[in-house]
N, C-alpha and C positions, 0 to 999 in steps of 0.2 A: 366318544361323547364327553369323557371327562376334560378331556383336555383341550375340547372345546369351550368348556364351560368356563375353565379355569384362564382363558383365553381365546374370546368371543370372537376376535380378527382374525383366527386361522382360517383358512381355508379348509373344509373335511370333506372327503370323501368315505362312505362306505362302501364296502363291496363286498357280496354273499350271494351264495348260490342259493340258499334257500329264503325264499319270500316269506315267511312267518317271519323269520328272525328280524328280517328288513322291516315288515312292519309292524313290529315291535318299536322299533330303534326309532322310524318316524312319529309313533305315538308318543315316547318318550321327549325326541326333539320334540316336538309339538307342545305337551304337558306341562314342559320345562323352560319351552319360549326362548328356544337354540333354532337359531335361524341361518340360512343357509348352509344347509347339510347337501351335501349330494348323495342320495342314496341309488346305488347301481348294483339290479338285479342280472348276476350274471358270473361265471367260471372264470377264476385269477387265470387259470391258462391260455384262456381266450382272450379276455380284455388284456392282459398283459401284453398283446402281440399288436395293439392299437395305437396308431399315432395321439399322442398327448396322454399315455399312462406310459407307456413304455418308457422307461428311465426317466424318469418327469417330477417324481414326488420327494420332498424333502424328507417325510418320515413315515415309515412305512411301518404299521405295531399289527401283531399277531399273536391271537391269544394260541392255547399248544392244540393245536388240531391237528396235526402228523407228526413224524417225527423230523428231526432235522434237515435231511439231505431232502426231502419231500418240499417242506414247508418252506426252504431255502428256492428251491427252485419255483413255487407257487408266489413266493412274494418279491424277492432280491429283483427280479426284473421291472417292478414298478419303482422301485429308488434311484434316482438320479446321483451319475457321481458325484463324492461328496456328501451324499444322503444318506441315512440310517436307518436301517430295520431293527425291530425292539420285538422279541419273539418270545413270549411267555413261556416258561419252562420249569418241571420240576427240580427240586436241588438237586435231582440222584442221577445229571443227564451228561455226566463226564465221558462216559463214553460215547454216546450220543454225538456230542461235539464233537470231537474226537475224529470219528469217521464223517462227519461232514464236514473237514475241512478243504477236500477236495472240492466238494462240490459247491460251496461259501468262494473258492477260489478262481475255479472253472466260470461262476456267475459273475465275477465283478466285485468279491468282495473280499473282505476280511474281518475275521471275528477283532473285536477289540471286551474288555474286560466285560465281564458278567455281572451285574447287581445284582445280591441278593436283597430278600425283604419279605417280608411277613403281612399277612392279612389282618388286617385290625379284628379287635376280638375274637381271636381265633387262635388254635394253636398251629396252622398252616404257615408255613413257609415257603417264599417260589423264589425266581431265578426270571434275571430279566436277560436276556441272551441280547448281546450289543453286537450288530455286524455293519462295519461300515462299509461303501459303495465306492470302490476306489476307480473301477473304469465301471464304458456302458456294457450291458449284457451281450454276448456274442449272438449274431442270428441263431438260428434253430434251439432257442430257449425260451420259455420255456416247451416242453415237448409235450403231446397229449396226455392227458392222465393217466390211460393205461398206461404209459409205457413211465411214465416217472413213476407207479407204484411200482411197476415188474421189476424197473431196472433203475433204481436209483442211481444219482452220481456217484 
């Protein structure tokens, strides 16, 4: 939403499993008089396997809701090559990275540098995790949830 705001001609897509969050985000669009949002209630793993998300979006942002090799495989397949994924992360997440660079790899992408930054009025600190989209995602990605929690890349 912010960077709709901050740039009203984007294009936005949301997507979330859970319907409160979504409509929240619609209230908020709404409040704020951010128009043209697409809010899509429904599992990255799923809609990721759909013609016109699948490798499609220019930039793809994720706040830290799994851990890497997880959230890599949940979101890297809706980035079109050439596209970026921006993946919230705490600063302490070296290792983290680390072991997902297989699976960062295996998806189509490649890490590129990390920004760090700080929460305004706060003594909080995060980690913008930068992965670029350098090919399209190979079929059989992403895989169903169980099996990307059981068995990560």
């Amino acid at each position: 939403m912010v960077l709709k705001m901050i740039n009203p001609t984007i294009a936005l897509t949301v997507l979330d499993g859970t319907g409160k969050k979504l409509d929240f985000i619609r209230d908020a669009a709404e409040t704020l008089g951010i128009m043209d949002v697409a809010i899509l209630h429904a599992r990255a793993e799923e809609q990721a396997l759909l013609p016109g998300f699948r490798d499609s979006f220019d930039l793809v942002v994720s706040r830290a809701v799994a851990e890497m090799r997880v959230l890599a495989e949940l979101t890297l397949p809706f980035a079109k090559p050439g596209g970026k994924l921006i993946a919230m992360k705490t600063t302490d997440c070296e290792e983290e990275l680390r072991a997902a660079n297989r699976a960062v790899s295996v998806l189509g992408g490649k890490f590129l540098k990390p920004f760090a930054y700080g929460i305004p009025d706060s003594d909080l600190n995060r980690l913008a995790v930068l992965v670029e989209k350098i090919h399209e995602t190979p079929d059989g990605y992403p895989r169903r949830f169980s099996k990307i929690q059981k068995h990560p890349l």
